[in-house]
C-alpha positions as CSV (number, residue, x, y, z in Angstrom):
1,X,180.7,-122.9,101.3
2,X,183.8,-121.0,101.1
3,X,184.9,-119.0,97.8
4,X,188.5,-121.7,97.4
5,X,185.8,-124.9,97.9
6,X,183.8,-123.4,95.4
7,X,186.4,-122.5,92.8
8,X,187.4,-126.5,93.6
9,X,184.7,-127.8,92.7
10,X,184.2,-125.4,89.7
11,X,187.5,-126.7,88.4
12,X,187.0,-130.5,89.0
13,X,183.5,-129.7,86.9
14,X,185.7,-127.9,84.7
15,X,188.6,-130.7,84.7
16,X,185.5,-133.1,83.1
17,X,184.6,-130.8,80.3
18,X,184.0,-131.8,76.6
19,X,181.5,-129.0,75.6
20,X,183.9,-127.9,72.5
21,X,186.8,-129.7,70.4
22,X,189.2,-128.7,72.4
23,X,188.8,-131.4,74.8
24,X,190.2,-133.9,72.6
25,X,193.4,-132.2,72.3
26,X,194.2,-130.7,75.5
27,X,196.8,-132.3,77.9
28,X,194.8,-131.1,81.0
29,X,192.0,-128.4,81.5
30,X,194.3,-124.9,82.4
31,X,191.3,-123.2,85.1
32,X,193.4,-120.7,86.9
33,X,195.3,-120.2,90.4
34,X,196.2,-117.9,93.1
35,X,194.2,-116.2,96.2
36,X,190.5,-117.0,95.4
37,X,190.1,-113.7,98.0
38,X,191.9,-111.7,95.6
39,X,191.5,-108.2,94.9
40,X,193.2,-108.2,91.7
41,X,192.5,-110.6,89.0
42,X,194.1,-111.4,85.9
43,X,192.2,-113.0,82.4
44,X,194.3,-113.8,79.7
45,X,193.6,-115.6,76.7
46,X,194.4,-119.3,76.3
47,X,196.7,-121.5,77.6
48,X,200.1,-122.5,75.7
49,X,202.5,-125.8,75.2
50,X,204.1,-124.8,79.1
51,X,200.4,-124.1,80.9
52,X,198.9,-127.4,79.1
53,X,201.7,-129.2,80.4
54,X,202.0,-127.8,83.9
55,X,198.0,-127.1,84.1
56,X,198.8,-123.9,85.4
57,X,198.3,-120.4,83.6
58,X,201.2,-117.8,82.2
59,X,203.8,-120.2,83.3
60,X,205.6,-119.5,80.0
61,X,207.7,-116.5,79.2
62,X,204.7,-114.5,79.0
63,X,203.9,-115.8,82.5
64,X,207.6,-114.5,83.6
65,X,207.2,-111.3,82.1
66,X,203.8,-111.0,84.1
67,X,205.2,-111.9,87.4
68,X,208.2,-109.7,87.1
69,X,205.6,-106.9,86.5
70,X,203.6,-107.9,89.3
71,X,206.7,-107.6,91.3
72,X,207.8,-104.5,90.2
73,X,204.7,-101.8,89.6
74,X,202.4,-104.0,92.4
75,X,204.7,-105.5,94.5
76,X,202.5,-108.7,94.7
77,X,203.2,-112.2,93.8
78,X,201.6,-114.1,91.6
79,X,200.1,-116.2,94.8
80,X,198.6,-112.6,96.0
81,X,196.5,-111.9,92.5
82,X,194.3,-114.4,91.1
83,X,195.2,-115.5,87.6
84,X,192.7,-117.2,84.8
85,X,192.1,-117.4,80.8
86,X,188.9,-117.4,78.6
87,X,189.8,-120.2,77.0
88,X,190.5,-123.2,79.9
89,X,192.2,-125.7,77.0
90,X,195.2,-125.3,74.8
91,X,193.9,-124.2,71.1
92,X,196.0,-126.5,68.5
93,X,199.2,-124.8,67.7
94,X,198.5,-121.9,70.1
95,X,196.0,-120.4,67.6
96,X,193.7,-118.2,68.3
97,X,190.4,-119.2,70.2
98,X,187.4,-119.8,68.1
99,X,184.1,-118.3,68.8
100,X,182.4,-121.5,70.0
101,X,185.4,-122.4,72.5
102,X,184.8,-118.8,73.6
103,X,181.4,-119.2,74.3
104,X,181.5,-122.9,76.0
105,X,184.1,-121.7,78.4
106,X,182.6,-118.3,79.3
107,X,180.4,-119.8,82.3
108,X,183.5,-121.0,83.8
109,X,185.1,-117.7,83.6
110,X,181.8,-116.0,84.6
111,X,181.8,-117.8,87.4
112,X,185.3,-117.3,88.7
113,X,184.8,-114.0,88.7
114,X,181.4,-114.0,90.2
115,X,183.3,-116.3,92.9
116,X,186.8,-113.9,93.3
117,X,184.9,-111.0,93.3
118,X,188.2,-108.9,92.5
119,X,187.9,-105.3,92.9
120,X,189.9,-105.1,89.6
121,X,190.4,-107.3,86.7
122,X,193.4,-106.5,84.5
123,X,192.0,-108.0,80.8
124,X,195.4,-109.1,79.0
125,X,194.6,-108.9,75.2
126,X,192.0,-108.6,72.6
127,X,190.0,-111.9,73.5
128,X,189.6,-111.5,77.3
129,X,189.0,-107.6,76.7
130,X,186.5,-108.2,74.4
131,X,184.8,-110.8,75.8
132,X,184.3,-109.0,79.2
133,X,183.6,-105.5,77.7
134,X,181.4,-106.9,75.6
135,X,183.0,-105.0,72.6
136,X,184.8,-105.6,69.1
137,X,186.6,-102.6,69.9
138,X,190.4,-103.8,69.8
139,X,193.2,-103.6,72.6
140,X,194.6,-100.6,71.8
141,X,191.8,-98.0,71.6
142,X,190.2,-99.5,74.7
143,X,193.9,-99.7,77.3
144,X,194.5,-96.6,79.0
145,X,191.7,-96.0,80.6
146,X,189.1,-98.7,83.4
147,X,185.8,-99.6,82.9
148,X,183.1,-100.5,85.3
149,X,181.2,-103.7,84.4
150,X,179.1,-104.3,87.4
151,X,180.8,-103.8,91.2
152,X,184.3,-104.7,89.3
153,X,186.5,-102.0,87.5
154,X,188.5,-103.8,84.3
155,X,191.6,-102.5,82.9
156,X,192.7,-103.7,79.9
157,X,195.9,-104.0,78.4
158,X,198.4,-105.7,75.9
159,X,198.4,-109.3,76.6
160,X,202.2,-110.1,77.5
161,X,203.1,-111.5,74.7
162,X,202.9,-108.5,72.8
163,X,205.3,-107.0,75.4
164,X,207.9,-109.2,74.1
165,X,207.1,-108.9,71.1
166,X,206.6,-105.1,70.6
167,X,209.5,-103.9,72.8
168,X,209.5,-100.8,75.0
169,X,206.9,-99.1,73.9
170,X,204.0,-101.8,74.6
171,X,205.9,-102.7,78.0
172,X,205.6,-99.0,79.1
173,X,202.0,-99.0,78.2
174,X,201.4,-102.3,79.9
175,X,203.2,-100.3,83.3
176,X,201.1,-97.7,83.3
177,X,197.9,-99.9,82.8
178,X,198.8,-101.6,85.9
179,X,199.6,-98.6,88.1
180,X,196.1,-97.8,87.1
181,X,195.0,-101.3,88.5
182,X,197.4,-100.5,91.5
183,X,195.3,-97.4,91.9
184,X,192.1,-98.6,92.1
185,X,192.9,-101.6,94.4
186,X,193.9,-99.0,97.0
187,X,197.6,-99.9,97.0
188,X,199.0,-96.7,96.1
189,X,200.5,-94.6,98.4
């Protein structure tokens, strides 16, 4: 079975899912998009108010910002890259995801990977980082530099949000983090 009929089915199991509270409060499961052939994956953290709305992930200003980076230090679009969270429902309030959301959505992530088989995944932020370093090591001592975790290389860095947020100086660091993805996908010249 192709990698897209897999990931469809994936998500329709995913679409069903009640394994953690979240389920009762989500407008509709947020499981990820783009080129399920992608070389280059993103995981962020949870969806927001505009993803559980539009069921799509970084649709929100965070999303814009991401895009327009995509653009400008990748030149890819966001339907070139594949593009998923840890976290598949919308935590209350935009919280931060607890531990047992965490771990009943880490098969589904686990398995979009396995299924993408990126060359790259760019982590964006403390929870996806962490999560797929295996780490509590923070955001900020681990970006900078990629990791290999099995036949994939992960980069971390900043989650978007702290782009806008923390100015030019995050924003920078976030560029340079993606050259570095840029690098390693082969798409530097």
């Amino acid at each position: 079975m192709a990698t897209g009929s897999r990931l469809v089915e994936l998500a329709a199991t995913a679409a069903g899912c009640t394994r953690c509270p979240l389920a009762a409060t989500r407008t509709q499961v947020v499981f990820g998009t783009g080129d399920p052939d992608a070389d280059l994956m993103f995981v962020g953290e949870a969806p927001g108010r505009e993803e559980d709305l539009q069921g799509v992930p970084f649709v929100g200003r965070s999303g814009q910002l991401l895009d327009r980076l995509l653009v400008e230090e990748l030149g890819l679009g966001r339907h070139q890259v594949y593009i998923a969270n840890v976290v598949k429902c919308r935590p209350p309030d935009n919280r931060d995801p607890r531990p047992e959301e965490i771990t009943a959505c880490r098969p589904y992530l686990e398995e979009q990977v396995s299924l993408i088989a990126p060359k790259v995944v760019v982590t964006l932020g403390n929870f996806a980082t962490r999560l797929l370093l295996d780490t509590d090591q923070g955001i900020t001592k681990l970006r900078g530099a990629a990791y290999p975790v099995g036949d994939v290389q992960l980069v971390p860095t900043f989650h978007p949000a702290a782009a806008l947020r923390g100015g030019g100086v995050v924003l920078a660091q976030m560029r340079a983090d993606l050259v570095r993805a840029k690098q390693l996908i082969g798409l530097a010249s």
